[in-house]
C-alpha positions in Angstrom: -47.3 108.1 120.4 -44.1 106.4 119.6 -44.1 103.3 117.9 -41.3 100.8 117.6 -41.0 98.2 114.6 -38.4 95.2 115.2 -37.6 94.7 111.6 -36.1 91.4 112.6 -40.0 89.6 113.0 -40.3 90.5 109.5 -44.1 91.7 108.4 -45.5 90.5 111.8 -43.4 93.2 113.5 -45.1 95.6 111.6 -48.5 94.7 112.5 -48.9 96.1 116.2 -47.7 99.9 114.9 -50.1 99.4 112.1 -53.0 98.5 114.5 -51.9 101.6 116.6 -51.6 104.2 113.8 -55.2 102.6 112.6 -56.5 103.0 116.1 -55.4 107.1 116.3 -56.8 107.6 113.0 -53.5 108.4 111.8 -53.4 107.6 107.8 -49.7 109.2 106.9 -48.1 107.1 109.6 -49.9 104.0 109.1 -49.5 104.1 105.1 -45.9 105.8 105.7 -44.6 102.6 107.9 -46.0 100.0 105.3 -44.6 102.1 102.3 -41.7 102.5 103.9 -40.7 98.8 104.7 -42.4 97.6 101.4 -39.5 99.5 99.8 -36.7 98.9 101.8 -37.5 95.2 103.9 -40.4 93.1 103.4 -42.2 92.0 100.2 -45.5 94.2 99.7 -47.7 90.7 99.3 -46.2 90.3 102.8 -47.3 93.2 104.8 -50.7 92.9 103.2 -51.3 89.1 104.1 -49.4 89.5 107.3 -50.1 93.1 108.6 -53.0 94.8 106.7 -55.3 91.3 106.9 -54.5 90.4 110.5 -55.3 94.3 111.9 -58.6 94.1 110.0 -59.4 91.7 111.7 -58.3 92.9 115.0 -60.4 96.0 114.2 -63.6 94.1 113.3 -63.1 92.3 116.6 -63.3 95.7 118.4 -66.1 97.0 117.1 -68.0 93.4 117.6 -66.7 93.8 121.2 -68.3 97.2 122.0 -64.6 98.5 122.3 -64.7 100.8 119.2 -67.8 102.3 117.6 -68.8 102.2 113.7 -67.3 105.6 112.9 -63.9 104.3 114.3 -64.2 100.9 112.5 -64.7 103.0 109.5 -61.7 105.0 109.5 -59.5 102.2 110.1 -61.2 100.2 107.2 -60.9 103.5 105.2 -56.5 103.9 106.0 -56.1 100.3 105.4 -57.9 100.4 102.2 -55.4 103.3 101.3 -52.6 101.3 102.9 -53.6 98.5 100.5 -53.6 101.1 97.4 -50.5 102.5 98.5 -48.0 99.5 99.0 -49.5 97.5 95.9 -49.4 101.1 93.6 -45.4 101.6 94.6 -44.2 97.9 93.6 -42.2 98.0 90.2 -44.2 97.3 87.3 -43.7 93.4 86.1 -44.7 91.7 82.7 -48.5 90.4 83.3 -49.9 87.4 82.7 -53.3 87.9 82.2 -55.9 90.0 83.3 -58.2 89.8 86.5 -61.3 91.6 88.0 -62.0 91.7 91.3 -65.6 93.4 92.8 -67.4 93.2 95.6 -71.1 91.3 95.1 -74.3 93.4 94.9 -74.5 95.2 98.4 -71.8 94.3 99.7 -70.5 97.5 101.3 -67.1 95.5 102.6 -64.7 96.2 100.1 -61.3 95.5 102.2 -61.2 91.9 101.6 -61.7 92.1 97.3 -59.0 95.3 97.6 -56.3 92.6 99.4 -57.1 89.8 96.2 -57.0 92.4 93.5 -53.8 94.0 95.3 -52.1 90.5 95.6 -52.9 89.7 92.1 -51.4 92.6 90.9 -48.4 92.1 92.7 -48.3 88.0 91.1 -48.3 89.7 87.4 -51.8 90.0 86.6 -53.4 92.9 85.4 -56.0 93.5 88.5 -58.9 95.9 88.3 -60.8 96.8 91.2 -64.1 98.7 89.9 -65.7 98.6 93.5 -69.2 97.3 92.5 -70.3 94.1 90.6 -71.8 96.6 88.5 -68.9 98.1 86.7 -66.9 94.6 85.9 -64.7 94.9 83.1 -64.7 93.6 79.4 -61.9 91.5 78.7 -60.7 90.2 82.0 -59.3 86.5 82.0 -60.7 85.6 85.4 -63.0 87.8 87.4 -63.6 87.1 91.5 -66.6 88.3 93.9 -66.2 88.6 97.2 -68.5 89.1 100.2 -67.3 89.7 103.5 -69.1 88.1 106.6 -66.5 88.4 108.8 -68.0 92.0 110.2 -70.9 90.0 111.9 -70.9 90.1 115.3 -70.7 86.3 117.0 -74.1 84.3 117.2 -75.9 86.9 114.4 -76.4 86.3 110.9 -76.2 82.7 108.6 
């Protein structure tokens, strides 16, 4: 499939190809596009506040619906994480201005949403970690953030 970006929407115009390449299962292309553009067009904080974030959530709204199944929501959550890594690992080192920690809180297996902060941080001139459990939190961070996702519940269940 052939997928068009109109460069002149800025990150937005980036976010249907995204959801597309997410929705194939196709990794290369969807981390390629937002490697690509972070490089040559759009601020990375962009594409992950205006592209990576909004086709989460567009994929958690298809598996609530029925219209994916878990394994397909998983893949998508598992190239956007590596989207996330990608564009944030490939922006030019800056001076930092502290250090922060970012992990997800005990059980929380939604990890997307703490990979976005620590990425953004990063790219605002902090130091980020991203250890992936509450349990691993590092020594020596100036601020450290835990976040729990409950945005993967499907409407009228849970709190």
């Amino acid at each position: 499939m052939t997928l068009t970006v109109d460069p002149g929407l800025g990150a937005p115009g980036y976010l249907e190809p995204f959801l597309g390449h997410l929705a194939e299962g196709d990794e290369p292309a969807a981390v390629g596009l937002l490697t690509g553009a972070a490089t040559s067009v759009i601020a990375a904080g962009r594409l992950l506040l205006d592209v990576v974030a909004p086709a989460q959530r567009r994929v958690g709204e298809l598996w609530a619906s029925g219209r994916w199944d878990v394994a397909r929501e998983h893949a998508a959550t598992a190239i956007s994480e590596r989207a996330v890594a990608a564009v944030t690992e490939q922006a030019p080192p800056r001076p930092h201005r502290g250090r922060i920690t970012v992990a997800c809180v005990e059980g929380e297996w939604h990890a997307l949403s703490s990979r976005l902060v620590a990425g953004l941080e990063g790219l605002r001139d902090r130091l980020a970690d991203f250890p992936r459990s509450s349990a691993l939190l590092m020594a020596g961070a100036d601020a450290v953030g835990a976040g729990a996702d409950d945005s993967a519940t499907p409407a009228g269940e849970g709190a």
